[in-house]
C-alpha positions as CSV (number, residue, x, y, z in Angstrom):
1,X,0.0,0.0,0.0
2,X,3.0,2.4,0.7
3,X,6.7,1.8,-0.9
4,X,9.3,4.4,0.7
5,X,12.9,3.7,-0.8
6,X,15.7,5.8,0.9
7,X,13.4,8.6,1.2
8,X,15.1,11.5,2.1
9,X,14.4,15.4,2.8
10,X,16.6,18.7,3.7
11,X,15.5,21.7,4.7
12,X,18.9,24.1,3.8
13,X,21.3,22.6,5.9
14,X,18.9,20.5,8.0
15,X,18.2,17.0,7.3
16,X,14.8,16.1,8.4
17,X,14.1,12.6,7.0
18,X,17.3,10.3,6.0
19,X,17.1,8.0,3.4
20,X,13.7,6.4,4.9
21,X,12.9,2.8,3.6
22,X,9.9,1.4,4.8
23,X,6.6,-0.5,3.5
24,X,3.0,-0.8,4.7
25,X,1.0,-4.0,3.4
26,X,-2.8,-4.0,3.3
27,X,-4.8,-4.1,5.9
28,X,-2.4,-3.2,8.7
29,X,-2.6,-0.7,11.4
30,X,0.8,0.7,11.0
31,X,2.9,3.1,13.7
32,X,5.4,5.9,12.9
33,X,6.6,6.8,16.3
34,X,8.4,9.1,17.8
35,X,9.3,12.4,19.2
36,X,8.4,16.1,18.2
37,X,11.2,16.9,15.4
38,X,11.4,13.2,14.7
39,X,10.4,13.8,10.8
40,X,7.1,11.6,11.1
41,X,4.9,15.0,10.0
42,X,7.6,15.3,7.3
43,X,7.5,11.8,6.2
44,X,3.7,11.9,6.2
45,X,4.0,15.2,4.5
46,X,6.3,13.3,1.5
47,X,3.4,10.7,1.2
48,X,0.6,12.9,0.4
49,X,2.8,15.0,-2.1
50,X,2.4,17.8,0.0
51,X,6.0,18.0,1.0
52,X,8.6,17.7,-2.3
53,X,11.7,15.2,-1.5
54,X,15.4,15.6,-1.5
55,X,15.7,12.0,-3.4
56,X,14.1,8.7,-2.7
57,X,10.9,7.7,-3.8
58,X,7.4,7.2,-2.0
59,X,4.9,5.0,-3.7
60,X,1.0,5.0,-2.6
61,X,-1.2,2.4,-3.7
62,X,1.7,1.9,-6.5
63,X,2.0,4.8,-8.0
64,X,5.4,7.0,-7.4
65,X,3.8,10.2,-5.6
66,X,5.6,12.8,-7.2
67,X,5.0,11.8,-10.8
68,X,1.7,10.5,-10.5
69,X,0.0,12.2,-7.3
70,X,-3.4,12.3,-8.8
71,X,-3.4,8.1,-9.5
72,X,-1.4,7.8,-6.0
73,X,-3.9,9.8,-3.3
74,X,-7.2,8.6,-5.4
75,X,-8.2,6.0,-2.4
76,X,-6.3,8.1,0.5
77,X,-7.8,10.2,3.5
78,X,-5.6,12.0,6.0
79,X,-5.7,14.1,8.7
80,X,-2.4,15.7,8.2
81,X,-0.9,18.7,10.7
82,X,-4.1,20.9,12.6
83,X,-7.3,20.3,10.1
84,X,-8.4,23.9,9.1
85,X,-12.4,24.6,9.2
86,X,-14.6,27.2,8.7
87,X,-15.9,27.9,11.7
88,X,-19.6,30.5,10.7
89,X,-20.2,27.1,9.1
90,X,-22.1,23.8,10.1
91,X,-20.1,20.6,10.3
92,X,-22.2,19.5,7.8
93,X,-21.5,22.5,5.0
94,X,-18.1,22.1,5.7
95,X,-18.4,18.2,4.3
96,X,-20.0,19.7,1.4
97,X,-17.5,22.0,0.6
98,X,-14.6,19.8,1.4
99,X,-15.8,17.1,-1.0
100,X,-15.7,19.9,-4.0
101,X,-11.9,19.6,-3.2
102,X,-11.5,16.3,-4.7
103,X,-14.9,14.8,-6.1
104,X,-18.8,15.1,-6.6
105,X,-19.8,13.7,-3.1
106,X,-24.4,12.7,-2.8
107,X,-25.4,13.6,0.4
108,X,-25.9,9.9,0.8
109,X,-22.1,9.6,1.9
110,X,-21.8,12.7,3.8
111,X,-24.8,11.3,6.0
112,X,-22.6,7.8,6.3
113,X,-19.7,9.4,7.1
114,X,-21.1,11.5,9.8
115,X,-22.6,8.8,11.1
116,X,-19.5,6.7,11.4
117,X,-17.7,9.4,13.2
118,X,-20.7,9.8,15.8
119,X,-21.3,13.5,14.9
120,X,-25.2,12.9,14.2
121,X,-27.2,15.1,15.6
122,X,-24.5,17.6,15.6
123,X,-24.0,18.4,11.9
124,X,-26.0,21.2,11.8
125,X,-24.4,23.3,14.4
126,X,-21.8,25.4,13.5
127,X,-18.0,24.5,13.8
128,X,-17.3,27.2,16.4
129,X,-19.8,25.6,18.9
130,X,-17.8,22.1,18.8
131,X,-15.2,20.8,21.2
132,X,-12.0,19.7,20.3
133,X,-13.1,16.3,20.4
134,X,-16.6,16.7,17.8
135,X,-13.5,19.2,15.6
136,X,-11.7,15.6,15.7
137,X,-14.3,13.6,14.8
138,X,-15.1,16.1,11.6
139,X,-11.8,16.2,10.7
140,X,-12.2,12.3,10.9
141,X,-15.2,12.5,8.9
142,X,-13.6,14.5,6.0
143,X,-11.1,11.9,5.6
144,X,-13.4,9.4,5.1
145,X,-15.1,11.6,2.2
146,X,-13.6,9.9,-0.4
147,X,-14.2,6.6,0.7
148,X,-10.2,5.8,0.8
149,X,-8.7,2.2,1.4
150,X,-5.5,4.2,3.0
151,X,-6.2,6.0,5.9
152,X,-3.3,8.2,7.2
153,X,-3.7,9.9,10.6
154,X,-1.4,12.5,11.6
155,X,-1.3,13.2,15.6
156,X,-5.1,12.4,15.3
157,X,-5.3,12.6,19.3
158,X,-3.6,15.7,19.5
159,X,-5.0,17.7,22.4
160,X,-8.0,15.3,23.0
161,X,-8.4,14.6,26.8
162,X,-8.4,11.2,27.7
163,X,-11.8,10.9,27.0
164,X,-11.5,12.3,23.0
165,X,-8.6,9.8,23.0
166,X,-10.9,6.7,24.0
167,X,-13.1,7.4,21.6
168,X,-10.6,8.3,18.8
169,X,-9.0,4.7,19.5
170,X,-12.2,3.0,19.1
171,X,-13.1,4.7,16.3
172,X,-10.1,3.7,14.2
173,X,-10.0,0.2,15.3
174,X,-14.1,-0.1,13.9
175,X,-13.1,1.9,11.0
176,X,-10.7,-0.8,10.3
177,X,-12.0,-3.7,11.2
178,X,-15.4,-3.0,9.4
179,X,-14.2,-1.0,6.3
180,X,-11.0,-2.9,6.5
181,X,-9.0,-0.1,6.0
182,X,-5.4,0.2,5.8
183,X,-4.5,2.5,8.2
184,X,-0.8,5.4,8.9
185,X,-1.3,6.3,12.6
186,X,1.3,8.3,13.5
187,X,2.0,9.4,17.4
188,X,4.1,10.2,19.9
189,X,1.5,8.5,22.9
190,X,3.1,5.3,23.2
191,X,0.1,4.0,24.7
192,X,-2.3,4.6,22.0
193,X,0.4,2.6,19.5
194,X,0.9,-0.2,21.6
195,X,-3.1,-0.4,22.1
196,X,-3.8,0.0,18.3
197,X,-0.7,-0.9,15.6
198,X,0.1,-4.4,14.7
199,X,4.1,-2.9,13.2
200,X,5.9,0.0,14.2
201,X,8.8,2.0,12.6
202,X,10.6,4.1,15.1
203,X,12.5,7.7,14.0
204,X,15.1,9.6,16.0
205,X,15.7,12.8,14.5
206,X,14.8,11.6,10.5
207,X,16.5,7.9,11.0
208,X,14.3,4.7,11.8
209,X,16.2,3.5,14.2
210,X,13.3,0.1,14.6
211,X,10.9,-1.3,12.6
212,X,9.0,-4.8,13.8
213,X,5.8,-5.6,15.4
214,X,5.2,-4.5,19.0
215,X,5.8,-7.5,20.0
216,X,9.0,-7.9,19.1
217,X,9.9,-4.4,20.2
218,X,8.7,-5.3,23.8
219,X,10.8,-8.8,23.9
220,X,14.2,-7.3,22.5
221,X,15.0,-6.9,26.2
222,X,14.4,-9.2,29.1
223,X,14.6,-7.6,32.8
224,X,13.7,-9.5,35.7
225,X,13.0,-8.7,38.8
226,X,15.4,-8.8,41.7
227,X,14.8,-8.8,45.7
228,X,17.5,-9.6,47.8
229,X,19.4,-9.1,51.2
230,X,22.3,-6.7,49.1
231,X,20.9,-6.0,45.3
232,X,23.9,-4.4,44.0
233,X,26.6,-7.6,45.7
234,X,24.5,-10.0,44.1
235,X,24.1,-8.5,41.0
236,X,28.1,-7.9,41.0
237,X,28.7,-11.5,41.9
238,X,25.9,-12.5,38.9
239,X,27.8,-10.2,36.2
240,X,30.9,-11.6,37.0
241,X,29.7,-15.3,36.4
242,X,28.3,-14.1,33.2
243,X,25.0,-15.0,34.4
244,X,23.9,-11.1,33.5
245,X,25.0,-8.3,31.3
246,X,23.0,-5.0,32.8
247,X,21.4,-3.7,36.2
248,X,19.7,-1.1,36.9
249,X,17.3,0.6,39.4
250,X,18.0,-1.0,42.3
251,X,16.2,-4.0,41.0
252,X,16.2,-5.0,37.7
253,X,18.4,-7.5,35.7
254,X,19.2,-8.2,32.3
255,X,20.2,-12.2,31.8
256,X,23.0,-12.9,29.0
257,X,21.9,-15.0,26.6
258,X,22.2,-18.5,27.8
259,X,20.9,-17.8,31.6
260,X,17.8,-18.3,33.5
261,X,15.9,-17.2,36.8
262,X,16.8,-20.8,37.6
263,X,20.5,-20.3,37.3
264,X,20.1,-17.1,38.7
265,X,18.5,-18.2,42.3
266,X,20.9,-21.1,42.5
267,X,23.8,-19.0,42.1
268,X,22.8,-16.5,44.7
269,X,21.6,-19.4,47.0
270,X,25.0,-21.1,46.7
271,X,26.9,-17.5,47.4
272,X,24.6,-17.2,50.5
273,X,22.2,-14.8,49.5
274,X,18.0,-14.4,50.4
275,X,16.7,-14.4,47.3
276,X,13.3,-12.4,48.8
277,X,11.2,-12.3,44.9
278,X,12.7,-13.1,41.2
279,X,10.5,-12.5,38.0
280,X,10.2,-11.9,35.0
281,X,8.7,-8.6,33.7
282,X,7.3,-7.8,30.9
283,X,9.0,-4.7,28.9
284,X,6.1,-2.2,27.9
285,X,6.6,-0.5,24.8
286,X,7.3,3.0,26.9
287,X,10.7,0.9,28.3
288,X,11.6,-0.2,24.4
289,X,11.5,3.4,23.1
290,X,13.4,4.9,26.3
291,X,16.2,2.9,25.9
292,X,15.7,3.1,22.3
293,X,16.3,6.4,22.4
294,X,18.9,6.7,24.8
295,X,20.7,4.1,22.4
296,X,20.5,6.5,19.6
297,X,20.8,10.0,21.3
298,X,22.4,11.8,18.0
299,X,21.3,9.7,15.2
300,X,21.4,12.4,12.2
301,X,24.5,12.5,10.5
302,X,26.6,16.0,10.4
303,X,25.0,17.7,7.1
């Protein structure tokens, strides 16, 4: 559904997005995560030919963007940057004026669309009266106009209490589950991309720096949990007999390769330790891009 191929951007001297290779298959929900600055907006911004590139290509539903951004966007919605409305409007002129943008929409679709977004009811009151969570949803609803098979989301929670972000996350897993859309979401709320994407690709300042399912980003590092009588002597004595490579926090372990929590009790209970508690815990997705990040604190390249 999307090709990138050493995609790449500068701004002047600035290098925003580096040589970005990346594809999205059908009927995934697919995360571009990270920071503010990362290049995801950028990226995003590449895709929908709004944004020209340095060199690289982008391909959308297999047509190269820049050459042929007409065949490329013909099934893609997005909600790219801050959705601009007019706001002495209703939500519901605003759809009809929106669809003149790309193609004749009935009021058959408008109505469907509204009604998928849960703004009925709403439709005729004008855009000023609307919180930021209905401005969401009809921002929602406008990228659904054209009745895409891509769906790229840009920051779609953005501001949303944690209420507007509930509902936002439902809404996009029923959008694709029932329309099976193929969906961009991209965040910097690690929560809502461990809740919703089924593959990630992580940036750091214009470089991915991972790409896998969540999954596998929460299993490239196993920490278990520690209690004893003297934490950092036992974990000394452990990384010495090559039973673990890391500690940290008082509390937490990382095993070498070929250990266990079995091999790590009987060690300690052979040295003399209380081993008090030993565990294995899970690694959230918030622990893989910390240390993700702290791996890769300068990943750009000197322009």
């Amino acid at each position: 559904m999307i090709e990138l191929e050493k995609l790449t951007k500068r701004f002047g001297q600035r290098l925003a997005v580096d040589e970005l290779s990346m594809t999205i298959r059908p009927g995934e929900i697919y995360g571009l995560l990270g920071h503010n600055g990362a290049g995801k907006s950028t990226t995003i911004g590449m895709i929908l030919g709004q944004v020209w590139p340095t060199s690289g290509s982008a391909k959308v539903c297999g047509h190269e963007v820049s050459a042929h951004r007409r065949q490329a966007l013909q099934q893609v919605g997005a909600i790219f940057e801050s959705p601009q409305f007019y706001d002495y409007l209703s939500g519901w002129r605003n759809l009809e004026i929106l669809a003149t943008y790309t193609a004749r929409t009935p009021a058959s679709r408008i109505r469907e669309v509204i009604d998928w977004v849960g703004l009925t009811g709403r439709e005729q009151s004008i855009v000023k009266t609307y919180s930021h969570g209905m401005r969401a949803r009809l921002a929602l609803a406008q990228a659904l106009l054209p009745n895409p098979q891509l769906l790229i989301l840009d920051e779609p929670s953005d501001g949303l209490d944690p209420e507007g972000i509930h509902e936002m996350r439902q809404t996009v897993r029923r959008l694709h589950k029932e329309l099976g859309l193929t969906i961009l979401f991209s965040s910097h709320l690690l929560n809502e991309v461990e809740q919703l994407c089924t593959r990630i690709a992580v940036l750091s300042q214009g470089r991915k720096v991972f790409e896998g399912t969540v999954t596998d980003a929460r299993s490239t590092q196993t920490w278990v949990r520690l209690r004893t009588d003297n934490f950092l002597r036992a974990a000394q004595l452990l990384f010495d007999a090559k039973l673990i490579v890391e500690h940290r926090d008082g509390k937490l372990i990382r095993l070498a390769p070929d250990s266990g929590t079995a091999a790590i009790a009987r060690k300690l209970v052979e040295s003399g330790f209380e081993v008090h508690e030993i565990f294995t815990e899970e690694q959230t997705l918030e622990d893989f891009y910390l240390s993700l990040m702290k791996a890769h604190p300068g990943s750009v390249r000197s322009p």
